[in-house]
C-alpha positions in Angstrom: 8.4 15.9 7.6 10.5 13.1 9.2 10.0 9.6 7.4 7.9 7.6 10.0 9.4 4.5 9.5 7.0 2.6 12.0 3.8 3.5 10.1 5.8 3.0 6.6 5.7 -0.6 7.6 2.2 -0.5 8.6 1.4 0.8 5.6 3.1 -1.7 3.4 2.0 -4.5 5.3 -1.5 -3.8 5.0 -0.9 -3.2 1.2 0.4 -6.6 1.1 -2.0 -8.4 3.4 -4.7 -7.1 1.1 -3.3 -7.1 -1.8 -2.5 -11.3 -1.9 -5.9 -12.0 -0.2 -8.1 -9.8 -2.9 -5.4 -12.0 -5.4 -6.1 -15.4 -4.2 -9.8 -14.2 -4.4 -10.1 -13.6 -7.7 -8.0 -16.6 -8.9 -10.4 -18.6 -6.5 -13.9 -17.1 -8.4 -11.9 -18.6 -11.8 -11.6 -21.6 -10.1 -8.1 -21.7 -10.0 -5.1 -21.3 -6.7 -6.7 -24.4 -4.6 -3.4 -25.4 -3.5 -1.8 -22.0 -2.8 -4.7 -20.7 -0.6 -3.2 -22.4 2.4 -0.3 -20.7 2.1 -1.4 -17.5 1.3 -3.7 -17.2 4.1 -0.8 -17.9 6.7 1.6 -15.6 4.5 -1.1 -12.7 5.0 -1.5 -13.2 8.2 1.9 -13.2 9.2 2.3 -10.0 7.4 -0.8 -8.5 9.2 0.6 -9.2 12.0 4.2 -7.6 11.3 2.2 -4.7 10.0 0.4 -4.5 13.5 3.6 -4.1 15.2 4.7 -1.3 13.1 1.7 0.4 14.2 2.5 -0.6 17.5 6.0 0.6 17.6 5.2 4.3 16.5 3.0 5.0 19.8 5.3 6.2 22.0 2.5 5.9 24.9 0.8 3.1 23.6 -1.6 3.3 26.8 -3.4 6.3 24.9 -4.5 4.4 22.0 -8.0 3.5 24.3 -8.1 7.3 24.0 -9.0 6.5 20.0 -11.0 3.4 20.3 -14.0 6.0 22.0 -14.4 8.0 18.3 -15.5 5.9 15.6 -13.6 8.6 13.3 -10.9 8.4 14.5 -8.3 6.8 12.0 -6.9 4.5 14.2 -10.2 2.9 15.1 -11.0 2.0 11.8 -7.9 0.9 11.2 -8.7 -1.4 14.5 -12.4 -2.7 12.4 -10.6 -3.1 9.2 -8.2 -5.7 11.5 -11.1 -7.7 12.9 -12.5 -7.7 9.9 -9.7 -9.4 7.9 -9.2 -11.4 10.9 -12.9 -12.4 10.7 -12.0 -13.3 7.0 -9.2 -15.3 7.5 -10.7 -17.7 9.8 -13.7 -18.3 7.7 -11.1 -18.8 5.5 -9.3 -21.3 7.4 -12.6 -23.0 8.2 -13.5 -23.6 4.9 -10.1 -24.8 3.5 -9.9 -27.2 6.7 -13.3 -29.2 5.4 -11.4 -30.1 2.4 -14.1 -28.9 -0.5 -12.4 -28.3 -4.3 -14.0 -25.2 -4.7 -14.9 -22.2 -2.1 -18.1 -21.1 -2.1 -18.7 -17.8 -3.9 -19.4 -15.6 -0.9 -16.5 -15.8 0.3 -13.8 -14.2 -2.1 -16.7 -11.9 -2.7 -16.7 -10.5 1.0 -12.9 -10.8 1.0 -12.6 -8.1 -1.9 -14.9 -6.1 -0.5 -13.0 -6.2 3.2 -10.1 -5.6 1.6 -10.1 -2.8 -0.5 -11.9 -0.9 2.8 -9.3 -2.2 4.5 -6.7 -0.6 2.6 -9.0 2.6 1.7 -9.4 2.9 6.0 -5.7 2.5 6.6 -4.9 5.6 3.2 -7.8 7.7 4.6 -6.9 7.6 8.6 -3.5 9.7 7.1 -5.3 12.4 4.9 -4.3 15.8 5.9 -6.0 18.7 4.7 -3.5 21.1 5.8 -0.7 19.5 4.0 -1.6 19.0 0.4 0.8 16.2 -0.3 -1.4 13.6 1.9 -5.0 14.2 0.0 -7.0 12.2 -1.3 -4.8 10.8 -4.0 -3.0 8.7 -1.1 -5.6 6.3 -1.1 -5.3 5.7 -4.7 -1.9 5.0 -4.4 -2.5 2.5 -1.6 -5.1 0.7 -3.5 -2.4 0.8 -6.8 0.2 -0.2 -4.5 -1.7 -3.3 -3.1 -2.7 -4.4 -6.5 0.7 -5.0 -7.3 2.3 -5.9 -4.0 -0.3 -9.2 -3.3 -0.2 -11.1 -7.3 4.2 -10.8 -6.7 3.3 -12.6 -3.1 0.8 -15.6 -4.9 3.0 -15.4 -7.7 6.2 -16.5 -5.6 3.8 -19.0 -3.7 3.1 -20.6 -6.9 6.5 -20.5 -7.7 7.1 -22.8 -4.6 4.4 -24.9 -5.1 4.9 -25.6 -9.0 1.8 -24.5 -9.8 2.0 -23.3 -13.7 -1.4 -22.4 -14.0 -1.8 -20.6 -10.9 1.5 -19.0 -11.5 0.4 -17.5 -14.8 -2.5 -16.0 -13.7 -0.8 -14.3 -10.6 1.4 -13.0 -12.9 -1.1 -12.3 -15.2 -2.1 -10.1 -12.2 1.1 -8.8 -11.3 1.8 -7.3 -14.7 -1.7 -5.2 -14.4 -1.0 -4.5 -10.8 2.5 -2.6 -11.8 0.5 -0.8 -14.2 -1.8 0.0 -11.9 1.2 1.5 -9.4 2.0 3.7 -12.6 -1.5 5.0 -12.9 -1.7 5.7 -9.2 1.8 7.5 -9.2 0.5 9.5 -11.9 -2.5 10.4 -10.4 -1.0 12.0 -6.7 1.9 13.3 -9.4 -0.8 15.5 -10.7 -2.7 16.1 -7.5 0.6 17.0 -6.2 1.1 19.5 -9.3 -2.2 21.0 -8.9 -1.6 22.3 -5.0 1.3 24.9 -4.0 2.0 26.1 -0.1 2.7 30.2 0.8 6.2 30.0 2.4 5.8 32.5 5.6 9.3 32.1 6.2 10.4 32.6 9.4 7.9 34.3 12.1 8.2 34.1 16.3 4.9 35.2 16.0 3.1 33.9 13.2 -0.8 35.6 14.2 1.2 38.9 14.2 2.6 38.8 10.7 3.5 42.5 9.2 4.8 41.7 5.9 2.7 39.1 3.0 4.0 35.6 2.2 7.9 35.5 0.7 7.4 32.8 -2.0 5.2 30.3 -3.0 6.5 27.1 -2.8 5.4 24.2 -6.1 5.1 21.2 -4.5 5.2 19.6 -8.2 8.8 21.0 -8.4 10.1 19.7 -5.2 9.1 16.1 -6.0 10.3 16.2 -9.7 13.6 18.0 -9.1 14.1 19.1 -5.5 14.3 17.3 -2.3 12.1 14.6 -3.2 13.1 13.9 -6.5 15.5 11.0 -6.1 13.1 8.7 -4.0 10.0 9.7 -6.5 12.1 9.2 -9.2 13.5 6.0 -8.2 9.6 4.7 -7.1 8.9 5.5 -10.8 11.8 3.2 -12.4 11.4 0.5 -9.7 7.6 0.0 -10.7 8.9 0.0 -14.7 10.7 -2.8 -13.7 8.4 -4.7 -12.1 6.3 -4.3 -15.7 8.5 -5.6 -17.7 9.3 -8.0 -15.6 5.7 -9.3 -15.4 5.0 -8.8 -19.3 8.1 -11.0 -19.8 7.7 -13.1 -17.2 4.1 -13.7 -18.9 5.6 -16.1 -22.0 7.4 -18.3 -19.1 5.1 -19.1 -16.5 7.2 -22.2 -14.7 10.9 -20.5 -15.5 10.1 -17.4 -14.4 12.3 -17.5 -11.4 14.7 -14.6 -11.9 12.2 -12.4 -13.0 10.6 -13.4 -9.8 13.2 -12.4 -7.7 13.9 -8.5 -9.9 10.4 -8.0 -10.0 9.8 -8.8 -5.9 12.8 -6.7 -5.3 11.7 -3.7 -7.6 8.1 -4.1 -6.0 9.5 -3.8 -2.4 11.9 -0.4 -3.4 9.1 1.1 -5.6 6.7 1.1 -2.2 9.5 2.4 -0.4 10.9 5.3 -2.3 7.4 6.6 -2.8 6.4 6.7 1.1 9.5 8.1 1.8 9.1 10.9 -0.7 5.9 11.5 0.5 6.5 12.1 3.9 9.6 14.3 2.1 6.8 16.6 0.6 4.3 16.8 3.7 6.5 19.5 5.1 4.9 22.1 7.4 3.6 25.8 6.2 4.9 27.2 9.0 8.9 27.4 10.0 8.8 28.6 13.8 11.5 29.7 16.1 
């Protein structure tokens, strides 16, 4: 399947948007972040935004997206209520922070978890594909993974900015189980992957009028390992090493932690990459027509 560069954005965006909101949430129920929480709202919804114009960019009749908006089920709808509702967040957010108060009330980072892990579980779920094993249900656990570890590198780099030392530690603190996290979740759609296999019909004009039984049958577990896919799945693995080590070394210098920082960003940003791009490398289709 082509890489859909568009949606990868989308995708990756939302991850981000999420992940640093659900971030500055939970540093906010310890009581800690006040000064980055500005910042990280306008950083996420900035990102939101870019993320919305991936989405936009990949309709190439962008009329037809009313078509959606009339099925509830439809996975660009509830990708549409998962946007209000983080928009909804934001402002409340914004509101809050605007009256000045030391401490947020506890609603609020509550509801924002709660909006934004369905926010991210909406966006994984609207590109589950029966059909084509490699996009079950294991995507959404990599989203969720990949969000964990994407948003504590964004308040960690705010914090960073702002000289924050104790806000910075625990965003790394964050950071270094979010990467271990993205190893868990790569794990897990590793063995979903291993666990499903496609018959290979070969070539057919007709394929309802087939005289002979399927060729081959084709180990999807193989071709991300050490076929086509291999050098973008193997590269997302390394990458999200990296951005471990990174954090569990970056842990012991909270306030000089700039070059680990910058590695660990970088490796964060290739890690979510690689492993989109390998996945649309494995959602080939059954059927090879002619």
């Amino acid at each position: 399947m082509e890489t859909q560069w568009p949606l990868v954005i989308f995708t990756l965006f939302v991850c981000i948007t999420c992940g640093l909101l659900g971030s500055m949430s939970i540093l906010a129920l310890k009581g800690r972040g006040r000064d980055l929480q500005m910042t990280g709202l306008i950083t996420s919804a900035v990102c939101l935004v870019i993320g919305g114009i991936g989405a936009f960019l990949h309709l190439e009749h962008w009329e037809r997206i009313f078509n959606g908006f009339g099925h509830i089920t439809s996975g660009i709808t509830q990708e549409l209520v998962g946007c209000v509702a983080l928009a909804v967040v934001m402002v409340l957010w914004f509101v809050v922070l605007r009256k000045g108060e030391d401490k947020l009330p506890t609603w609020l980072p509550v509801v924002t978890l709660i909006v934004a892990v369905a926010m991210v579980v909406a966006t994984g779920h609207s590109y589950l594909m029966p059909a084509r094993a490699a996009w079950g249900v294991s995507l959404i656990v990599f989203y969720l993974c990949n969000a964990c570890m994407l948003g504590p590198i964004v308040l960690w780099a705010i914090a960073q900015a702002k000289g924050d030392t104790e806000a910075e530690g625990a965003a790394i603190n964050l950071a270094f189980i979010g990467a271990a996290l993205q190893l868990v979740g790569d794990a897990i759609y590793a063995v979903s992957v291993a666990m499903s296999s496609m018959p290979d019909h070969g070539y057919y004009a007709d394929p309802t009028a087939m005289t002979t039984p399927p060729k081959a049958v084709t180990d999807l577990f193989e071709v991300m390992v050490s076929g086509a896919a291999a050098p973008m799945f193997w590269s997302a693995i390394a990458c999200a090493v990296i951005v471990l080590v990174c954090a569990l070394v970056a842990r012991k210098k909270a306030g000089a932690s700039k070059t680990y920082l910058v590695v660990a960003a970088v490796a964060a940003l290739a890690t979510s990459l690689f492993f989109r791009v390998a996945v649309y490398q494995l959602g080939f289709s059954v059927f090879m027509l002619y």
